[in-house]
C-alpha positions as CSV (number, residue, x, y, z in Angstrom):
1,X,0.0,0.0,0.0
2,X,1.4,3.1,-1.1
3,X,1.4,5.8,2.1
4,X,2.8,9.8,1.4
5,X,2.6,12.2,4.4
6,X,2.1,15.7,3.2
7,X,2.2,18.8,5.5
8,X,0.8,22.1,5.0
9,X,2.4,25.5,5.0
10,X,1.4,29.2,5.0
11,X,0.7,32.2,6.8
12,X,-1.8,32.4,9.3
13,X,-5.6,32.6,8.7
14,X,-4.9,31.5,4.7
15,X,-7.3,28.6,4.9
16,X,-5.2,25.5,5.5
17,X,-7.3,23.8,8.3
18,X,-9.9,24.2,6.2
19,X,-8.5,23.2,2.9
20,X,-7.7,19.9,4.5
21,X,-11.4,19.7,6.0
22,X,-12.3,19.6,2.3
23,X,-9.5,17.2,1.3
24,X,-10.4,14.9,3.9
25,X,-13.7,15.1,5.9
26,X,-11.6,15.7,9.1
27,X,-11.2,18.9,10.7
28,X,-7.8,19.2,12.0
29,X,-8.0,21.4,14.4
30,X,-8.5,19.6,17.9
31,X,-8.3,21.7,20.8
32,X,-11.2,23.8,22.1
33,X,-9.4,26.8,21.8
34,X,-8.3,26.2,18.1
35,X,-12.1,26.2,17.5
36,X,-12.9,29.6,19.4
37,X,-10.1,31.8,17.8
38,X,-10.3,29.7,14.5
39,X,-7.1,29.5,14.8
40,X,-4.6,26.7,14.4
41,X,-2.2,26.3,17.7
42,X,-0.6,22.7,17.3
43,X,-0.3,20.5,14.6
44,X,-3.4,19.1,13.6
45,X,-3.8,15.1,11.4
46,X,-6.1,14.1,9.1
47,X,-5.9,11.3,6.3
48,X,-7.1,10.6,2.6
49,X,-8.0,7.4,0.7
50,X,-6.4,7.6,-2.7
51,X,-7.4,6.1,-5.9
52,X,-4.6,3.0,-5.5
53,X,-5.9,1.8,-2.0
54,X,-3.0,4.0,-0.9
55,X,-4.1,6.5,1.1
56,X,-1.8,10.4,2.3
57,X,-1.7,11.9,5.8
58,X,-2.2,15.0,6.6
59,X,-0.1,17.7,8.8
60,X,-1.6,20.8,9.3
61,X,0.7,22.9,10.5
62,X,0.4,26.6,12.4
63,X,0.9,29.8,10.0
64,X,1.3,32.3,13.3
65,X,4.9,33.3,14.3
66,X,4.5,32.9,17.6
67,X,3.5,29.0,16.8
68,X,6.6,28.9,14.8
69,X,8.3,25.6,16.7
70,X,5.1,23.9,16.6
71,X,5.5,24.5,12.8
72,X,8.6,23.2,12.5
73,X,7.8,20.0,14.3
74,X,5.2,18.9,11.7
75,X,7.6,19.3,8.8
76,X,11.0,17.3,9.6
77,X,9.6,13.7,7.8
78,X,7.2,14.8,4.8
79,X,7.4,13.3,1.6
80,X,5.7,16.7,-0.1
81,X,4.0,19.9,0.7
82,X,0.5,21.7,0.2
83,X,0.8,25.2,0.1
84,X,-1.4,28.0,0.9
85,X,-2.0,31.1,0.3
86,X,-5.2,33.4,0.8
87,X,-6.5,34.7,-2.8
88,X,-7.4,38.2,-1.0
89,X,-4.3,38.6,0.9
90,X,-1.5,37.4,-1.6
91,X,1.9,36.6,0.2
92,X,2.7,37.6,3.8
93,X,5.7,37.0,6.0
94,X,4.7,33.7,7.5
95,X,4.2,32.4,3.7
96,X,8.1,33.6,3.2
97,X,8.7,31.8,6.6
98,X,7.7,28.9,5.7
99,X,9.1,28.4,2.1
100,X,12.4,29.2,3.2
101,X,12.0,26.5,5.9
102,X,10.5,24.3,3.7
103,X,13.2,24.6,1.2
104,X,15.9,23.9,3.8
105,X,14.5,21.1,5.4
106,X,14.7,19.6,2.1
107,X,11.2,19.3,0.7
108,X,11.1,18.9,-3.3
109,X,7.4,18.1,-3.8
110,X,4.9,20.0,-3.4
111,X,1.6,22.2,-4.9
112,X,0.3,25.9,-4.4
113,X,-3.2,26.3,-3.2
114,X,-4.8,29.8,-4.0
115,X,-7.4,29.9,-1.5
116,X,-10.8,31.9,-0.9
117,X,-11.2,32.5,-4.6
118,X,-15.0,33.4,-3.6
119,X,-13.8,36.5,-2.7
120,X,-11.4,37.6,-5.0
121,X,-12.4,39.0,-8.6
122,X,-10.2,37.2,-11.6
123,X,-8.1,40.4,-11.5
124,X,-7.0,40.4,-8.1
125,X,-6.7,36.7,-8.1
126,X,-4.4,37.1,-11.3
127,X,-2.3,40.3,-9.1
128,X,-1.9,37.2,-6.5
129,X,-0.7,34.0,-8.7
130,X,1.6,36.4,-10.3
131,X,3.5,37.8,-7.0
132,X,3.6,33.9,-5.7
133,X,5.6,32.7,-8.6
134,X,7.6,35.8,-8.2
135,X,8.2,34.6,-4.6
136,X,8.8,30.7,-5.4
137,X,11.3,31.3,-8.3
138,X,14.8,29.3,-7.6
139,X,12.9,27.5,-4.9
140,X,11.5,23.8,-4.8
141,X,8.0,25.2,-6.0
142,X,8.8,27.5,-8.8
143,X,7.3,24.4,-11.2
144,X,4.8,23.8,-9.4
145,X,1.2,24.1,-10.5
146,X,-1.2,27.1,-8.5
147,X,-4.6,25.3,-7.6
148,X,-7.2,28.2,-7.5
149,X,-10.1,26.7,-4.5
150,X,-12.5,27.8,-2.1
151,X,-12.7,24.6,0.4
152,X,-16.3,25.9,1.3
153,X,-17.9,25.7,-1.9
154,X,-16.0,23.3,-3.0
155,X,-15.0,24.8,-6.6
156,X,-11.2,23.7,-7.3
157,X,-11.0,20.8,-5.2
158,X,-11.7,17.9,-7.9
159,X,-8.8,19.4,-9.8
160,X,-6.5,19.8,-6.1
161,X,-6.8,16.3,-5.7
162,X,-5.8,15.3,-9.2
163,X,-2.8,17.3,-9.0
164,X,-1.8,16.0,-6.1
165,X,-2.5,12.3,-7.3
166,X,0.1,13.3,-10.2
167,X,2.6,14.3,-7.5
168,X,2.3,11.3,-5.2
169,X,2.4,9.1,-8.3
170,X,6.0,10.7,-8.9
171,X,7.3,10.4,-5.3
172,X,9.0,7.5,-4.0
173,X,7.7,5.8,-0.7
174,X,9.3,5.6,2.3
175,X,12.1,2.8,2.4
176,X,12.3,0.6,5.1
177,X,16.0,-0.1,6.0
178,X,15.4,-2.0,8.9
179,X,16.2,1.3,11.2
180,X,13.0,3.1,12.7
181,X,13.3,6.3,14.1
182,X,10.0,8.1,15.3
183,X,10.3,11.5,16.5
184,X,7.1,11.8,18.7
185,X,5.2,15.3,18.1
186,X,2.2,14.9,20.7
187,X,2.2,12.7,24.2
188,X,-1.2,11.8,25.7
189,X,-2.9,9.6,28.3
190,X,-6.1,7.4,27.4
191,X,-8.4,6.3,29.7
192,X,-7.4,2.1,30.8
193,X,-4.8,2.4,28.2
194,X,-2.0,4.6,29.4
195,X,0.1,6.3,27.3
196,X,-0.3,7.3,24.0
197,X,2.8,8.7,21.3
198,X,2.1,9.9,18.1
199,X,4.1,10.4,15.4
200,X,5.7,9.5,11.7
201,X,7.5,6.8,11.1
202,X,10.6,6.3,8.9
203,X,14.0,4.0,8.5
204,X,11.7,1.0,9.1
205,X,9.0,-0.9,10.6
206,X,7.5,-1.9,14.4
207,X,5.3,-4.6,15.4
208,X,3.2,-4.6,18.3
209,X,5.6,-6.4,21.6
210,X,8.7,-4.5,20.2
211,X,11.5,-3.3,22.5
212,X,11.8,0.0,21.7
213,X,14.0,3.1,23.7
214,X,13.2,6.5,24.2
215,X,15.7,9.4,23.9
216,X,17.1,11.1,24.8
217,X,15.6,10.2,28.7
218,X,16.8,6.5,27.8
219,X,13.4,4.5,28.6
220,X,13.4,1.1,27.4
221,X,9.8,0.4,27.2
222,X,7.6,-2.4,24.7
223,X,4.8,-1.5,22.4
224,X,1.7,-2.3,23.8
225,X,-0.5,-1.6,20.6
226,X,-0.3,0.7,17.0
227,X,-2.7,2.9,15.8
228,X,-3.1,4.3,12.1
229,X,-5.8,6.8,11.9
230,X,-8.0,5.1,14.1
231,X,-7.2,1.8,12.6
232,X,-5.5,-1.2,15.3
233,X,-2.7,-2.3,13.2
234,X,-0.1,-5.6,14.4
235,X,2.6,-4.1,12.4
236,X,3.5,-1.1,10.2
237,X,5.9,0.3,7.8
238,X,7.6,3.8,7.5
239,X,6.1,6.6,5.9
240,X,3.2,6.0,8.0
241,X,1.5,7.9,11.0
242,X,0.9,6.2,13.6
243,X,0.2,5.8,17.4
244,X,2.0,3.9,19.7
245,X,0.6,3.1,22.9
246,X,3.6,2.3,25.2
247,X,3.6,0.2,28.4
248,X,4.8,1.5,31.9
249,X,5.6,5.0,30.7
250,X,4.4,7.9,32.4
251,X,3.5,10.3,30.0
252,X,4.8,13.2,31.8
253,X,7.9,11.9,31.5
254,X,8.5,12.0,27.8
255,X,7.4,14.6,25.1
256,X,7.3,16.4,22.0
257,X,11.0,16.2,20.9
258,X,11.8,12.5,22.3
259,X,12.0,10.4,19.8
260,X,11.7,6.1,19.6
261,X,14.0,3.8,17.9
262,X,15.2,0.3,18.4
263,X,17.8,0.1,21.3
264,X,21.8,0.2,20.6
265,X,20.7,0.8,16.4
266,X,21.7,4.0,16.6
267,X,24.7,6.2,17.6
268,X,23.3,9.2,20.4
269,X,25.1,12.5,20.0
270,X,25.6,15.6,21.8
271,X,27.9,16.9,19.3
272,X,27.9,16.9,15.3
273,X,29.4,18.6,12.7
274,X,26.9,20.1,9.5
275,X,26.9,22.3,6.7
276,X,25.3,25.3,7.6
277,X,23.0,27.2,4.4
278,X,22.6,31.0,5.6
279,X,19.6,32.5,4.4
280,X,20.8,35.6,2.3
281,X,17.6,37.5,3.5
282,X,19.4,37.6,7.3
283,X,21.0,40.5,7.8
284,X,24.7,39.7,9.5
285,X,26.8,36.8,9.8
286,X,27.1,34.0,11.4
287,X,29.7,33.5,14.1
288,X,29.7,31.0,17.4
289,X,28.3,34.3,18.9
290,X,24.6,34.7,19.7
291,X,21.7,32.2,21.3
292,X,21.0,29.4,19.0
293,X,17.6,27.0,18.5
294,X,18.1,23.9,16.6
295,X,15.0,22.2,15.2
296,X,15.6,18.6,14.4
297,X,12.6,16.2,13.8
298,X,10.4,17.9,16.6
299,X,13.0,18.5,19.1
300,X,13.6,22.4,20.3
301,X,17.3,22.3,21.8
302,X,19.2,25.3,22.6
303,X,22.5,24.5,21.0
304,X,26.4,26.3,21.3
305,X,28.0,26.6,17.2
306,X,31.5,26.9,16.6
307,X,32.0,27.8,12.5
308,X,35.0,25.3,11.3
309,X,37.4,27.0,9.3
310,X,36.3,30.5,8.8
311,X,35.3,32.8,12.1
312,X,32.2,33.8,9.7
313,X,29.5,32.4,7.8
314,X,28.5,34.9,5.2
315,X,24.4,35.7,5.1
316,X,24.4,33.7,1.5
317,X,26.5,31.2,1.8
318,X,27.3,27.6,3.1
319,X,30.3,26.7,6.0
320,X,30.9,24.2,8.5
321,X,29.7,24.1,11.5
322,X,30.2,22.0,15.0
323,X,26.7,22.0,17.0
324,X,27.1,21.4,20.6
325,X,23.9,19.9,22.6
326,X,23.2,19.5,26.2
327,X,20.7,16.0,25.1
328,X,22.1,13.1,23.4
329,X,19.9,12.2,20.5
330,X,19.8,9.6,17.5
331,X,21.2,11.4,14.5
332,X,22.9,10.5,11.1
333,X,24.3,11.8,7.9
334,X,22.3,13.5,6.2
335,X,19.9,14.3,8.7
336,X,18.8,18.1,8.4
337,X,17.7,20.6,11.0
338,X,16.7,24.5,11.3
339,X,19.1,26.6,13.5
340,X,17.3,29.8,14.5
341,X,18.4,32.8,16.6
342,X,16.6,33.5,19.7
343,X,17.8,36.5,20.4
344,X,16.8,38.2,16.6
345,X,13.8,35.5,16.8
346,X,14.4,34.7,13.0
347,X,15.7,31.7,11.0
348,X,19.5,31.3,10.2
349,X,19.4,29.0,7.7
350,X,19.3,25.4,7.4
351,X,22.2,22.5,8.4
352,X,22.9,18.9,7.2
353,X,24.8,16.6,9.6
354,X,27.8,15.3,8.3
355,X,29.3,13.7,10.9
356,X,27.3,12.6,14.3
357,X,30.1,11.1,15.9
358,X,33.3,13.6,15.1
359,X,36.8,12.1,15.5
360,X,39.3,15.6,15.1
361,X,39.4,18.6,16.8
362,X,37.1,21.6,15.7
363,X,40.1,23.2,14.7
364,X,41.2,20.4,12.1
365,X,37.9,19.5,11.2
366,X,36.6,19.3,7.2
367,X,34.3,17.3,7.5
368,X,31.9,16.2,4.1
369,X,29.3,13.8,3.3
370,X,31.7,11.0,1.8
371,X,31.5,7.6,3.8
372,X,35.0,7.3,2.9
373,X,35.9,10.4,5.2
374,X,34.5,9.0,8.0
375,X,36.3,5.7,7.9
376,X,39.7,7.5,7.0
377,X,39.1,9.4,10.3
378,X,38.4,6.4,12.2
379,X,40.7,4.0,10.5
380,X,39.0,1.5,12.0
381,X,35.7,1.1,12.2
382,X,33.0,-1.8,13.3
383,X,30.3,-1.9,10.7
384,X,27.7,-1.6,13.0
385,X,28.8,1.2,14.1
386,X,29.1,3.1,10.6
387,X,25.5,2.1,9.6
388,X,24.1,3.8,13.3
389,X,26.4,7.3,11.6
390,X,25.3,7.2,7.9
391,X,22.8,4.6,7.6
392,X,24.7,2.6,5.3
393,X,25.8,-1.1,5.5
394,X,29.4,-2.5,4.5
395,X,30.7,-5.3,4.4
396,X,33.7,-5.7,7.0
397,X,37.5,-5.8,5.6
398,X,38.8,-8.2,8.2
399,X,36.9,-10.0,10.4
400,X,34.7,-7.1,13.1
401,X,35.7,-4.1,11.4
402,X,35.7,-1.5,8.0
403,X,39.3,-0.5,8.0
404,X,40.8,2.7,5.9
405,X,42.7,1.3,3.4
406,X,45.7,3.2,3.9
407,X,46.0,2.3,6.9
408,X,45.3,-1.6,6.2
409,X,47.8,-1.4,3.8
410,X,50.3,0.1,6.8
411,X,49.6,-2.4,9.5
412,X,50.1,-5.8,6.9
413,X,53.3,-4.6,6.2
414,X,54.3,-4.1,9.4
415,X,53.6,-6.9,10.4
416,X,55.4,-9.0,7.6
417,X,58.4,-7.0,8.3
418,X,58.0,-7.9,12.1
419,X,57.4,-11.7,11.0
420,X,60.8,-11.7,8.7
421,X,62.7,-10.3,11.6
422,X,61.1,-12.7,14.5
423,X,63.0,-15.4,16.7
424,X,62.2,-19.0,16.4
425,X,58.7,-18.5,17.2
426,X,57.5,-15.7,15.4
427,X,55.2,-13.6,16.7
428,X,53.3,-14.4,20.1
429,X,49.3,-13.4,18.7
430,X,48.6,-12.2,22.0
431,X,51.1,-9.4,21.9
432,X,49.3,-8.1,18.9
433,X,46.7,-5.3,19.5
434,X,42.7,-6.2,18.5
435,X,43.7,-4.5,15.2
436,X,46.5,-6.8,14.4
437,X,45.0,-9.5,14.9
438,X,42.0,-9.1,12.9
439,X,44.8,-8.8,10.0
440,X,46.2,-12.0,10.3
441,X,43.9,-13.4,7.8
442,X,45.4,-11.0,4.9
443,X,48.7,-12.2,5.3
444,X,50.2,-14.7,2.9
445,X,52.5,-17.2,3.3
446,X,52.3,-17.3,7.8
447,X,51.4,-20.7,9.6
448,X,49.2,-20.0,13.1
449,X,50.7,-22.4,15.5
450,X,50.0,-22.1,18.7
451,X,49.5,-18.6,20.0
452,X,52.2,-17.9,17.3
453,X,52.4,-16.6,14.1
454,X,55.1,-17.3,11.6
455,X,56.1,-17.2,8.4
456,X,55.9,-20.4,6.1
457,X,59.5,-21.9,6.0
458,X,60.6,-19.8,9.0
459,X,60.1,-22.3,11.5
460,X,63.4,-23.0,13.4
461,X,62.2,-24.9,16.2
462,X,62.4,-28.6,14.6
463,X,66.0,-27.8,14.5
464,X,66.4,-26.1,17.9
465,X,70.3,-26.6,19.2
466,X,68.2,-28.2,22.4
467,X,67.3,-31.5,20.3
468,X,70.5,-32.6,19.5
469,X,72.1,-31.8,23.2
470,X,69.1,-33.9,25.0
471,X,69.3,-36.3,22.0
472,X,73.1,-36.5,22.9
473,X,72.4,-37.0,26.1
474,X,69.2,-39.5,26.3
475,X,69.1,-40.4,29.7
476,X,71.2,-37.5,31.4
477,X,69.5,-34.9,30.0
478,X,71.1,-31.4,30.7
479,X,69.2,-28.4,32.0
480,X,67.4,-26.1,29.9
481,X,68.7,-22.7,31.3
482,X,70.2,-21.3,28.5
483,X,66.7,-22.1,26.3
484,X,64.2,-18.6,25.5
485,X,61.3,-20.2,28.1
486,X,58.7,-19.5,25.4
487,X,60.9,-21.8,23.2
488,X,60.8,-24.2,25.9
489,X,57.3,-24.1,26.5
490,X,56.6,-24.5,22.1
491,X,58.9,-26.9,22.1
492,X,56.6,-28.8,25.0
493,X,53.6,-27.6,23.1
494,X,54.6,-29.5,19.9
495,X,55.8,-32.6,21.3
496,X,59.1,-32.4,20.4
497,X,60.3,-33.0,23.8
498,X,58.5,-33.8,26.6
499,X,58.7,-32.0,30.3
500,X,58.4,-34.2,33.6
501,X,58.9,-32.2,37.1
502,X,61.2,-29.6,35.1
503,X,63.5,-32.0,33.7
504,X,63.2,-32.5,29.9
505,X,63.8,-34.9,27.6
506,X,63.7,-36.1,24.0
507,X,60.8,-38.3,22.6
508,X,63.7,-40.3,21.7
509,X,64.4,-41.1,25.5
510,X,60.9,-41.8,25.8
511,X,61.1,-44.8,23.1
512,X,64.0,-45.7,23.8
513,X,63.6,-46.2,27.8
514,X,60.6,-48.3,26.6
515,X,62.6,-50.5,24.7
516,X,65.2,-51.5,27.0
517,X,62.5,-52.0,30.1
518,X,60.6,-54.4,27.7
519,X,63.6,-56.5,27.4
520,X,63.7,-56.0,31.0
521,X,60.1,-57.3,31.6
522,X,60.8,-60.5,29.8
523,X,63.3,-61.4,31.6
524,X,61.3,-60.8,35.2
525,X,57.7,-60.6,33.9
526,X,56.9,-60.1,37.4
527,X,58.5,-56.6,37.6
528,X,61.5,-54.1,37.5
529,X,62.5,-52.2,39.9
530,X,63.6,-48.3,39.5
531,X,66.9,-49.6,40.2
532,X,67.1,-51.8,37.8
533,X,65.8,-49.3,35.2
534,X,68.2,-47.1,36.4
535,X,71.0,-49.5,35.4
536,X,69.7,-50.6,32.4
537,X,69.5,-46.7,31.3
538,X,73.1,-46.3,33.1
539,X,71.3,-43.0,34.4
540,X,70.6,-41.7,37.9
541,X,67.3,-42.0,40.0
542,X,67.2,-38.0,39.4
543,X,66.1,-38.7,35.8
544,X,64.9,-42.0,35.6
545,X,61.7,-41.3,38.1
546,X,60.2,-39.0,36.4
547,X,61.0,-40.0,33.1
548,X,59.4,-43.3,34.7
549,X,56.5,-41.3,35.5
550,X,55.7,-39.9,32.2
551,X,55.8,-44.0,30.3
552,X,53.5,-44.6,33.7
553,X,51.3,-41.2,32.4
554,X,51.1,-42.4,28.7
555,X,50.2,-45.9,29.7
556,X,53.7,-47.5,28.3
557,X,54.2,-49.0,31.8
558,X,51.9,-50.0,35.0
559,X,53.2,-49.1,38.9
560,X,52.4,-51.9,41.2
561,X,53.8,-50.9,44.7
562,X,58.0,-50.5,44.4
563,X,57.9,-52.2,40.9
564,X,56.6,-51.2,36.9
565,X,54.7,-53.9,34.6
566,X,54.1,-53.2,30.9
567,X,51.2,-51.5,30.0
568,X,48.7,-51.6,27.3
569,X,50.4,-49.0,24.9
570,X,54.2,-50.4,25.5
571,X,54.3,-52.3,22.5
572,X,52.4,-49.2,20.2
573,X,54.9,-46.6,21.8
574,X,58.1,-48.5,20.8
């Protein structure tokens, strides 16, 4: 089912609540007081079938200044605008307000609704069309077809809803990337239900039973039920508005400006760095002086800017910015925002984030929208982590993590330079950093053995100087002093030589001993003594016990009180 959600715009009193009463059968204005001034305050919600079985939501927004934020909150995840503007009046300053807001929040769709035509002769109305498209040219709307309707009669709204059929049929939906994000606009209790969040839906889908967390208070918290327009729903898509009715919440704990996602899905930041695009109707700079107001989804946070680069930011033009919060929230590349000044109670201009998680200092900073950038910056990166900063999924270079290739290409050789140059051993793997080791699998040509890594035909240990002096000296081993102990304990670790109460000795020994105690058992099948053993071996008691205890261990021989028998592996060990 295809689902658009379009938001209103224009100054106040131009007819939009209304317009949409005549779209949809729904009067959007819910509040009491709405009704008395005839006036909208907050963001009203209204929906239309469409001729697919699709069907568009409706957000009427406020066109009075001082309902400006409540504004913005209704526009941060529309797929087009309906614009308005009163036949009698022509353009006003909430109409500019709201284009310019429109335009850099991103919006590319959208129609022009000349409203009240009832009262307007074809002259003035003609006066009117003519000084909007003065106003929309170089924006988003400039193309973009002027409706002529009066929403009480009706006239005009046939051919309304046609357009805007043509424009839905040319705009994508929603895709769902398995990443929801729901910035809530309105929090309310019902009656043996609890609370109740409202909001649209985009990045992906919930189900009713989902674990879900809110920011940026950091409630985990399950969905109890969904709500689309009325309609109980088990599960639903983005692009959609909905209400979610959450379980052991209390709704004066959250509010407009939290917003809902899956838990540990996305990265929570306090500090980001954008591209800011000043307005060229402002009329100074822009400079980390002054009282800022950023406006992302339908959060109002005071924010601290720092320009990167430049001390200035030209009214006209575009320049970095880093945006300093006092609320961690979920945020991404490419994710836009207003920035307002409170203190001159106008609009700045309009910022993309293009890094949520910055690595350098402000003062080195450049940041840009390429992925690339933002793995160079990390060099190393786990792909989980990139997706929750740009929403995009890659698959891992080595094994846990996205690496820059630069500095890939640094750490391999590195490492094979350290491998050419290592001892007998090669290199013990847990000396290596996390990094290093989840490089071992580019390497060519190394042999894991062990917890070492070495080079293929680099192995020295099979011809360690220590063979051929306890091979020398079978029985009368000598000490291993003078051995590396990690040597010694490889060399025990391969079975090369075997260890007994610190002495060592040579598997030879071992077969050998074996031998010469067999011949021994035929002659006295009842038993040999250690001293006999120790004769037969011409050694001393100081070796031959515990090399006796290791044939004893492997099952070569059998102790029975002061004497050995064979045991059942003497034969298959000689």
């Amino acid at each position: 089912m295809n689902k658009h959600v379009i938001c209103t715009a224009g100054h106040v009193d131009h007819g939009k609540s209304t317009l949409i009463n005549a779209l949809t059968g729904i009067d959007p204005d819910r509040w009491a007081e709405e009704k008395r001034r005839g006036l909208t305050i907050d963001l009203g919600f209204a929906k239309a079938d469409r001729k697919d079985n699709g069907f568009v939501s409706f957000i009427d927004v406020p066109g009075h200044e001082r309902f400006l934020k409540n504004m913005l909150a209704g526009v941060g995840a529309v797929d087009g605008c309906l614009f308005v503007v009163d036949s009698t009046e022509g353009w006003k300053p909430q109409s500019e307000e709201h284009l310019r807001i429109l335009n850099l929040l991103g919006v590319r769709k959208g129609l022009i609704a000349l409203t009240k035509i009832s009262l307007a002769d074809d002259d003035l109305r003609e006066i009117v069309s003519l000084e909007i498209k003065d106003h929309l040219k170089g924006t988003f709307l400039e193309s973009a077809p002027i409706i002529p309707v009066d929403s009480i009669t009706g006239v005009g709204i046939d051919s309304l809803t046609t357009e805007l059929e043509k424009m839905l049929e040319d705009t994508p939906v929603a895709k769902d990337n398995d990443r929801p994000r729901l910035w809530i606009d309105r929090v309310f209790t019902v009656k043996g239900a609890g609370t109740v969040v409202t909001g649209t839906l985009t990045g992906g889908s919930l189900k009713v039973d989902d674990e879900i967390i809110i920011n940026p208070q950091n409630f985990v918290t399950k969905i109890r039920s969904l709500q689309s327009h009325d309609e109980q729903i088990p599960n639903i898509g983005p692009g959609s508005r909905i209400a979610i009715n959450l379980a052991n919440i209390d709704h004066r704990s959250i509010g407009r400006g939290s917003v809902i996602t899956n838990p540990e899905q996305w990265f929570l930041t306090s500090t980001f760095d954008a591209e800011l695009n000043v307005l060229p109707s402002i009329e100074h700079e822009v400079s980390r002086r002054g009282a800022y107001l950023a406006y992302i989804g339908t959060k109002e946070e005071f924010v601290k800017v720092r320009v990167l680069g430049d001390e200035v930011i030209p009214a006209g033009s575009k320049g970095l910015v880093r945006v300093y919060m006092d609320e961690k929230l979920p945020l991404m590349l490419g994710d836009r925002l207003i920035l307002r000044e409170s203190g001159r109670n106008e609009t700045i201009g309009g910022a993309i984030v293009l890094d949520p998680d910055p690595i350098l200092r402000a003062a080195e900073a450049k940041p840009n929208s390429s992925i690339e950038r933002i793995i160079t910056e990390h060099k190393w990166i786990t792909p989980s982590h990139l997706e929750a900063l740009t929403g995009v999924r890659r698959q891992e270079d080595v094994p846990g993590w996205i690496v820059d290739p630069n500095c890939l290409q640094d750490m391999i050789a590195n490492l094979s330079q350290r491998l050419l140059t290592a001892g007998n051993l090669g290199l013990d793997i847990t000396s290596l950093d996390q990094f290093e080791r989840a490089a071992i699998g580019l390497l060519e040509g190394v042999l894991i053995e062990g917890k070492y890594l070495r080079m293929e035909g680099a192995d020295n240990l099979s011809d360690h100087p220590y063979l051929d002096q306890l091979e020398s000296n079978l029985f009368k081993p000598p000490d291993a002093d003078s051995v590396d102990p990690r040597e010694l304990r490889e060399l025990v670790r391969r079975e090369l030589i075997i260890e007994q109460n610190g002495i060592f000795f040579s598997q030879k020994a071992v077969t050998s001993a074996a031998k010469r105690i067999r011949v021994l058992l035929k002659r006295n099948p009842e038993g040999v003594t250690v001293g006999e053993v120790r004769i037969a071996l011409d050694s001393t008691r100081k070796y031959v016990l515990p090399l006796l205890n290791h044939l004893d261990q492997i099952g070569a021989t059998v102790r029975r009180n002061d004497v050995r028998l064979a045991g059942k592996r003497l034969d298959e060990i000689i």
